[in-house]
Every structure is written in structure tokens, then in C-alpha cells.
N, C-alpha and C positions, 0 to 999 in steps of 0.2 A: 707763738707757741703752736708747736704742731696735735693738730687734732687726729683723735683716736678714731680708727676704721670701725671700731665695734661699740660709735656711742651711738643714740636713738635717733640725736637728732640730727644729723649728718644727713644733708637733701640727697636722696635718690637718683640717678636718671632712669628717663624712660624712654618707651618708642625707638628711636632711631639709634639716640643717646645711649641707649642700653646697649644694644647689638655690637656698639660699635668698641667696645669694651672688649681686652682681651679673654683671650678663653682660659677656666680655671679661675679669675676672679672670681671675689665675694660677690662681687654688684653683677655678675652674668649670669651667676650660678641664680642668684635671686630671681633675674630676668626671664632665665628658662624656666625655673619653678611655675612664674607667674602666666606665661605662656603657654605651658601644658596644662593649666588649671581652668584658663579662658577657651584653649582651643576645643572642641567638641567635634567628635567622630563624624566624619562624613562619606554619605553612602557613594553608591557609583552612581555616575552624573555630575557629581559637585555639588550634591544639597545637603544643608546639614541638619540630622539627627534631631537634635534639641534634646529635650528632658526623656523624647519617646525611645522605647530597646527600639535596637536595629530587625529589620524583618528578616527571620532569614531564609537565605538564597536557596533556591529549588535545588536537592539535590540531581545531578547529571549521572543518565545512566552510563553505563561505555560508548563512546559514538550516536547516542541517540537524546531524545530531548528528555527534559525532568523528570522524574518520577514522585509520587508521592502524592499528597492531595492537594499543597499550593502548587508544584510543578507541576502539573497533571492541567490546573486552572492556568498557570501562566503559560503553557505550552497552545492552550484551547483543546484540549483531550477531549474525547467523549470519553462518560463512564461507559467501562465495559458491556452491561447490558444491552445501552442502546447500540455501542458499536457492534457486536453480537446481533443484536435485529437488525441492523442495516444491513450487513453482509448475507444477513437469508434472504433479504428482498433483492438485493443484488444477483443472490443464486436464484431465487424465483425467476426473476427479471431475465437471468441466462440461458434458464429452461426454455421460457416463452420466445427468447432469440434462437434458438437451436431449433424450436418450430417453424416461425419466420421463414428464416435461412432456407433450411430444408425443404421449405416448400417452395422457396423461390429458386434453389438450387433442381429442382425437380422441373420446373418449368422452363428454366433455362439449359439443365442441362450440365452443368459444370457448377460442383460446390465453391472455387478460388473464386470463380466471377460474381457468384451470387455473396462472396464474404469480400471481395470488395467495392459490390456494388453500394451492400453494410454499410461499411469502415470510411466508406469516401461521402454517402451521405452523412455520416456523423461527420466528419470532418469539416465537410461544408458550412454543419448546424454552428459548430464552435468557431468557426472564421467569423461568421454572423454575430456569433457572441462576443467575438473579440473586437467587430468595430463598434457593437452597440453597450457591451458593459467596463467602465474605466476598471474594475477590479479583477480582470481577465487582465486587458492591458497591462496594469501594475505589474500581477504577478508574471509577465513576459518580462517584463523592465527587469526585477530583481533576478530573472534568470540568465539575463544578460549581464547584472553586475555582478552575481558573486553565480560565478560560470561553476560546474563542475567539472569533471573528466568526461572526455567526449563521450566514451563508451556506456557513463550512466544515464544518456539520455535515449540509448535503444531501446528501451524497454518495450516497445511497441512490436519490436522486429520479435523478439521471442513469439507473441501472439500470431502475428503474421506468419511465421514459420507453422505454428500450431495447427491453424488451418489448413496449409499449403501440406503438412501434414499426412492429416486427418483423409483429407482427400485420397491420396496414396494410399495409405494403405487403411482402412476404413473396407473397401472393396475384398483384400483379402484376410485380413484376421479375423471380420467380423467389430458390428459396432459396441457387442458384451467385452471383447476383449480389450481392444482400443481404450475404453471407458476405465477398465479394474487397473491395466498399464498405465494409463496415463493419473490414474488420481495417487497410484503408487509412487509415480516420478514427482510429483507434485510436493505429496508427503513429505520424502528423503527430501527434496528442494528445500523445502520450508524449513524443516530440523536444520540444515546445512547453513539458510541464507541467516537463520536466526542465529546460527553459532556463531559465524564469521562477522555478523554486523552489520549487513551489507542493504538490510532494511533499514527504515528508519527508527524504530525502537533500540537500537543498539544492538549488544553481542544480550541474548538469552542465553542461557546453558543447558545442553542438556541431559535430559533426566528421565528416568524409566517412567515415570508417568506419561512427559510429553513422546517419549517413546509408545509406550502403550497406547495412548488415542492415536498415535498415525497409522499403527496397524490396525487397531480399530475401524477406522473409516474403511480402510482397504476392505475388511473382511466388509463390513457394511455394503459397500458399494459391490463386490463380487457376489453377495448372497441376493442383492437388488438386480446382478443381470443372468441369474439364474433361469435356464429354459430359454432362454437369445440362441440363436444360434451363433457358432466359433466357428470361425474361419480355418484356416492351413493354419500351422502353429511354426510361424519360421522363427529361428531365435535372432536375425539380424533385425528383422524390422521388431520385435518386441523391444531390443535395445533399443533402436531408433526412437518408437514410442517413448520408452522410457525417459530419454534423454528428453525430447518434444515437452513432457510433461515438467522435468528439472526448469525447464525453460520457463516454463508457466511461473512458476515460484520467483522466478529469476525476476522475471518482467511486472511482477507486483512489488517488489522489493525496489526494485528500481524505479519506476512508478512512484513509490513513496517517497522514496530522495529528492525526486524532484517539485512533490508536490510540498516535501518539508522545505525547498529553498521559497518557491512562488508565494507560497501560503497562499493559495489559490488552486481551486479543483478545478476550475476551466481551464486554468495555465494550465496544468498538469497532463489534463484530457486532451487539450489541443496536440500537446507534444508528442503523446503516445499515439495520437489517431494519425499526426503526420508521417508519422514512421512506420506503422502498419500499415497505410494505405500506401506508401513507396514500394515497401517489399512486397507487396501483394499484387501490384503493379507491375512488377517483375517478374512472382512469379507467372500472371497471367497470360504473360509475356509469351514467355518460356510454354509453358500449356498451348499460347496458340501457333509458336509456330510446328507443334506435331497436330493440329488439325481438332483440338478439344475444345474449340468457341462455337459456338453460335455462329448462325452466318446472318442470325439480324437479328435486332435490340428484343432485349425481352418485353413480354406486357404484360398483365397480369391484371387483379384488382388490388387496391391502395392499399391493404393490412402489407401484402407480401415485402412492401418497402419499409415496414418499422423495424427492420433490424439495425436501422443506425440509432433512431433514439434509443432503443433495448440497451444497444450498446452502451450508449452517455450513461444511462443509469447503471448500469452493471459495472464499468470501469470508475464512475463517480464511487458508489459503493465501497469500494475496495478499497479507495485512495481514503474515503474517512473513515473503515475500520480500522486498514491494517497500522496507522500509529498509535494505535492503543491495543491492538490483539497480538501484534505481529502478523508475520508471514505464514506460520503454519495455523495457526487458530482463525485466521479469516481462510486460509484455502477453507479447513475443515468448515466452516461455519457459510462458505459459499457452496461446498458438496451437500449439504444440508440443505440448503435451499432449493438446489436442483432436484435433491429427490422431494421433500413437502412441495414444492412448485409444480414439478409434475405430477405427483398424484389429483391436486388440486385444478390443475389442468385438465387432466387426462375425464374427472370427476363433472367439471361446470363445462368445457368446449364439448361442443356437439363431433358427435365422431370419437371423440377419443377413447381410447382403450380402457378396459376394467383392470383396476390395481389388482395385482396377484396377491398371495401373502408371503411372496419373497420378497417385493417389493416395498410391502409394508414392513416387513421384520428390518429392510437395510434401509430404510428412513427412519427409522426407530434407535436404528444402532447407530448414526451419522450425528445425529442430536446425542446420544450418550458421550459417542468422540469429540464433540464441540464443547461439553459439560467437564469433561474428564480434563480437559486439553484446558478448563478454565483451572481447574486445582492447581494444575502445574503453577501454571501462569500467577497464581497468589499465592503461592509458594514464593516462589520468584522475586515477587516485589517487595515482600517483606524480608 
């Protein structure tokens, strides 16, 4: 007597015996039933789930890391604020180098020499750091595994060219004008590098607000070099400035990409310091053979040499703001620091200048543009 498919107790199979059953059967359809019942979600990795929800996944900005308050954690973000304070001791930090420098550019004679004599002591410091710390190491290693495009590891050449710069024409437009040109080029940089993505926070958009605090600083920084005297006002080299300053933005931005592949700010630093002390190398090159060196090493006393560490800290600075502020919110928030640094400067070192009240009014205004530039910015993320 043939037995009926749909009686109770008709033995089952299972396991292997199941599978192997054709598809559209009773006894497979049962099998898969009982297999999506048993099976339980599994996250990425291969672990499973169990009785707990799934966590979930950081939302991704455009081109840049997580957003949000677990992504923000799982990225290692600093909160804003503190990124914000770092970036004004960075511009402290930068002021105090512009002193440095300066006075050892005066001694010597040639500002290129005296900014790569800087650049090539930092450099040194970070070779040191890269035989003595494994997590410098590392982050070379990961630089080597997951390579970029050749072009995003220049970033240091922008910088180098900034000074090579400066030098030129510093002499004739004056150091008022150079200063309002280049934080202008800076500005447009930052709105630009943040549109395009090109930093590591992703593409930002933007917006009359972030508009609004870049001219802000401008006017800031113009009403702070108020009574300077101005040079010849040629419009090639203001371009040139202009451009010089883009370049600044460029070279933070890029900067960031590499320190988002290392996850390492020594890696990072190392990279950018090899490349600016190349190009600076060249151009000092270049300067000496029309007769602008020294004709023997300079000497000095031992402050006029800190312009390399100044350095470390000011480039360190930058690289753990700008993944959480962007490109244009750490410029503004590193101009901020240049002018509170100098006044603070200018206030405790012996010799230094009495703040004016234009001075005061555009450190005042530079902190509003760092503030204003944050509205946007939480705008944005929400």
C-alpha cells in the first residue's frame, strides 16, 4: 500500500538528505523553511548576530570618513571644540615660527635658507621618530600598501613654494599686503578644496554662511594690517600671491589624505616635511646661483633653530583638526591663532610691539569667522 505524502508520520530527512532533494518539493520547501529559521544574520566579518539588533554602520560622508556620533567614534574624530583649539595652537605655534624664522632669516640673510634650514631640521626630527617609534613605521607601511595618486602626496611642495614665495615678493608689495592676498587665496582654497572633496572630510557644500566667515577673516585680517606699510601694488604678483595662498589650502587638504590612509601624524608629517625640504632645496639652489647665499654657515644662539619643531607642531595641528573641521574652518581657525598668538606674543616676549586697536578689532573678527564658519559646519552635518 502506497503511503500518503501529507501523513504525520512519514520520517523526514535532513541535513544533507534534505538538500539533496529536488527543488519545488514538499520535503525541500520544509528544509528551507527550517533553514532560514535556524540561520541568523551575520554582521561583516563572519560573526553572528545572535538574539542582539545589528549595530549600525557609520553613515559615509561623500569621499570622506563617517559622520555622525558613532562614526565620528569609529573614524577616531576629535569633537569639534577640541579640533578648534588645536588648530589655534597650531596658529600660535605659527606666529612663534614666523618669529623664529625671521630672525634667523635676518641673520643669515636669505628667508629660503633660513625656511629650509626649518623644514630640513624637522625632517631630521621625524627620520629619528620613524626609527625610534613602530607607529610612524606602520603608518609608512600602510602608505605603501594602499598607495595613492602620486600627485596627493605633494602636499608639502605647495608649502615650499609659499615660502620660496613670500621671499619674492614680500620685498615689494609689502608684508600688509602679502598677509590680506594670501589668507584670501587661502579662503577661496578652502571653499574650493571642500566642494570638490579633495580633503578628507569629503565634498562640504557650499553655503552663504561658509561664504560669509571666508570674507570675514579677509576683512579681519586687512583691518589687523591696518598702518603696515604697502608696497607697489602690481596686479601680476597679487595674482601670484593669490594663487601661493590656493596652494596653502591645497597642501592641507592633501596633507589630510595622507594622514587619513597612515592613521599616523608622524607618517603624515614625515611626508610632507620630505617634500618641502626637496623643493626648498631647489629653490635655494636656484637663489644661490644669482649670488643670494651666504658665503658661510650661519650661527646664531639656539632659540633661532626652533623653527623646525614650531613646525612639527603647527603641521601636526592641522592634520588632527582638519578631519573634523575641514579645510576652510582649520585655515580660519589657524588665522585665529596667528593673530591671538601674536598679540600674546608681542604682550609676554621682551621687545615686542604694543597691539594697536586694529589689531585687536581683527583678532576679534577672525575668532567671529572661526564661530560663524562652525554654524555652517552643523548645518551641514545634520
Amino acid at each position: 500500500m502506497t503511503r500518503s505524502p501529507d501523513r504525520d508520520d512519514e520520517p523526514r530527512p535532513t541535513g544533507a538528505e534534505a538538500t539533496a532533494r529536488p527543488v519545488g518539493s514538499p520535503q525541500s520547501v520544509d528544509a528551507e523553511v527550517a533553514g532560514q529559521q535556524v540561520r541568523s544574520p551575520v554582521r561583516r566579518g563572519g560573526q553572528p548576530v545572535g538574539s542582539h539588533p545589528a549595530r549600525r554602520e557609520p553613515r559615509l560622508a561623500a569621499g570622506g570618513p563617517p559622520v555622525g556620533r558613532l562614526g565620528r567614534v569609529a573614524a577616531g574624530l576629535l569633537p569639534a571644540p577640541a579640533a578648534v583649539a588645536i588648530a589655534l595652537v597650531g596658529g600660535a605655534c605659527s606666529a612663534a615660527q614666523g618669529i623664529v624664522n625671521g630672525a634667523l632669516a635676518q641673520r643669515i640673510g636669505t628667508p629660503v635658507l633660513a625656511a629650509l634650514i626649518s623644514n630640513g631640521l624637522a625632517t631630521l626630527l621625524l627620520l629619528v621618530a620613524a626609527c625610534a617609534l613602530p607607529a610612524v613605521r606602520a603608518g609608512l607601511r600602510r602608505l605603501r600598501h594602499d598607495r595613492l595618486r602620486p600627485w596627493q602626496y605633494l602636499g608639502g611642495a605647495f608649502g615650499a613654494l609659499f615660502v620660496a614665495g613670500s621671499a619674492l615678493t614680500v620685498p615689494i608689495l609689502g608684508v600688509a599686503m602679502v598677509t590680506v592676498v594670501q589668507v584670501c587665496g587661502t579662503s577661496i582654497g578652502g571653499i574650493v578644496t571642500d566642494r570638490i572633496g579633495l580633503g578628507p572630510t569629503g565634498r562640504l557644500p557650499v553655503s552663504p554662511v561658509r561664504l560669509g566667515s571666508a570674507a570675514l577673516a579677509v576683512v579681519a585680517v586687512a583691518v589687523a594690517q591696518l598702518g603696515r606699510p604697502v608696497g607697489q601694488v602690481a596686479v601680476g604678483l597679487v595674482g601670484f600671491v593669490l594663487l601661493l595662498g590656493l596652494g596653502l589650502a591645497v597642501q592641507s587638504a592633501l596633507n589630510g589624505r595622507v594622514n587619513l590612509v597612515a592613521r599616523d601624524v608622524g607618517s603624515a608629517s614625515l611626508v610632507n616635511a620630505l617634500v618641502g625640504t626637496t623643493v626648498l632645496s631647489l629653490a635655494t639652489g636656484v637663489f644661490g646661483a644669482f649670488g643670494a647665499l651666504p658665503a658661510h654657515p650661519p650661527g646664531g644662539t639656539w632659540w633661532l633653530y626652533l623653527g623646525g619643531v614650531l613646525a612639527l607642531v603647527v603641521t601636526g595641528a592641522n592634520l588632527l583638526a582638519i578631519r573634523t573641521l575641514g579645510v576652510l574652518r582649520t585655515g580660519l581657525a589657524v588665522v585665529a591663532g596667528q593673530l591671538v598668538g601674536g598679540l600674546l606674543l608681542d604682550r609676554f616676549v621682551p621687545g615686542g610691539a604694543h597691539p594697536t586697536p586694529t589689531v585687536l578689532v581683527g583678532a576679534a573678527l577672525t575668532v567671529a569667522a572661526v564661530l560663524l564658519s562652525g554654524v555652517a559646519s552643523g548645518r551641514t552635518r545634520r
